[in-house]
N, C-alpha and C positions, 0 to 999 in steps of 0.2 A: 484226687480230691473226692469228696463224697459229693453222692449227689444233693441237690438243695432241697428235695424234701425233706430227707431225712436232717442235713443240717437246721432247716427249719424248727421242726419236730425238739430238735435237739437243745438249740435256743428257748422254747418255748416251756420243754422242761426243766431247763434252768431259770425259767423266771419263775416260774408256780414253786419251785424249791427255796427261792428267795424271798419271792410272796407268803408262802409256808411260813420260813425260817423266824421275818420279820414280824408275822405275826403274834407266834408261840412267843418271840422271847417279850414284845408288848405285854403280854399276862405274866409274863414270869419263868418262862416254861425254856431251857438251855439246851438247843437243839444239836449244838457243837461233837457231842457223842455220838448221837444217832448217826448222822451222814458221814462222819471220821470216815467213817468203816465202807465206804464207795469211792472214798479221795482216791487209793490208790490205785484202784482198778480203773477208773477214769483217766487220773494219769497216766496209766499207761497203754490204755487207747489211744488218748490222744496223741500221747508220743511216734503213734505206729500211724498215726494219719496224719499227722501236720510238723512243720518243722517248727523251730524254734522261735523262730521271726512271727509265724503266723499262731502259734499256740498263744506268743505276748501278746500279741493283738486281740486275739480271741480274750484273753483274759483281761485284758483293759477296758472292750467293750462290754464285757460280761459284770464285770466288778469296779470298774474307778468311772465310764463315762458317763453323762448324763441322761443316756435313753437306757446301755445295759438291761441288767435284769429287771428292776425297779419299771420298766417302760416310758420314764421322764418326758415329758413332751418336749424337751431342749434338744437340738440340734447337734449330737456328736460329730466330731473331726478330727482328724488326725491333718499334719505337715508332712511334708516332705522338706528336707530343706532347701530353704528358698524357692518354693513351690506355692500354688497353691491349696487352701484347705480341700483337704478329702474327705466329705462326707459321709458317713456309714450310718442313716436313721434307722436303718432295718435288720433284720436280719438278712433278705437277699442281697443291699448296696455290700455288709458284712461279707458275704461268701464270693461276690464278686473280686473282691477287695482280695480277702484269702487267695484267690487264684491267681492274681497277679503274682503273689508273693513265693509260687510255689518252687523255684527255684533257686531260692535266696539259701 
């Protein structure tokens, strides 16, 4: 697992990328070319540091939940089933979470 600075770090440059993103296309401006061209070098970092289970997570809370990128003040969670909700408001509860999962 990486360490949580740099996960940090890493989180925090995907929300200015999204904050970016969201704002150019406000004006008009179709950012979808520019960043194309980092998808797959990303992908496949991340492929080579997280498994499948944790890359979806990672991508759920990055892009569908309600803190993700955006910073939403709403309280993200994920189930287990028939579990308790499991909380991830941050990026460190995130990276916790990730580590549990690393054997999966």
């Amino acid at each position: 697992m990486i360490p949580l600075d740099l996960f940090e770090r890493y989180i925090a440059a995907k929300r200015a990328e999204w904050q970016l993103t969201r704002s150019l296309q406000a004006i008009g401006i179709d950012t979808i070319a520019f960043f194309e061209q980092y998808d797959e070098p990303e992908n496949a970092l991340l492929e080579a540091v997280f498994n499948e289970v944790q890359r979806e997570t990672l991508s759920w809370w990055l892009y569908e939940s309600p803190r993700g990128a955006e910073g939403d003040p709403a309280e993200p969670h994920m189930w287990e089933i028939d579990g308790p909700p499991i909380y991830l408001r941050n990026a460190r509860e995130l990276w916790e979470y990730l580590r549990t999962e690393e054997v999966s």
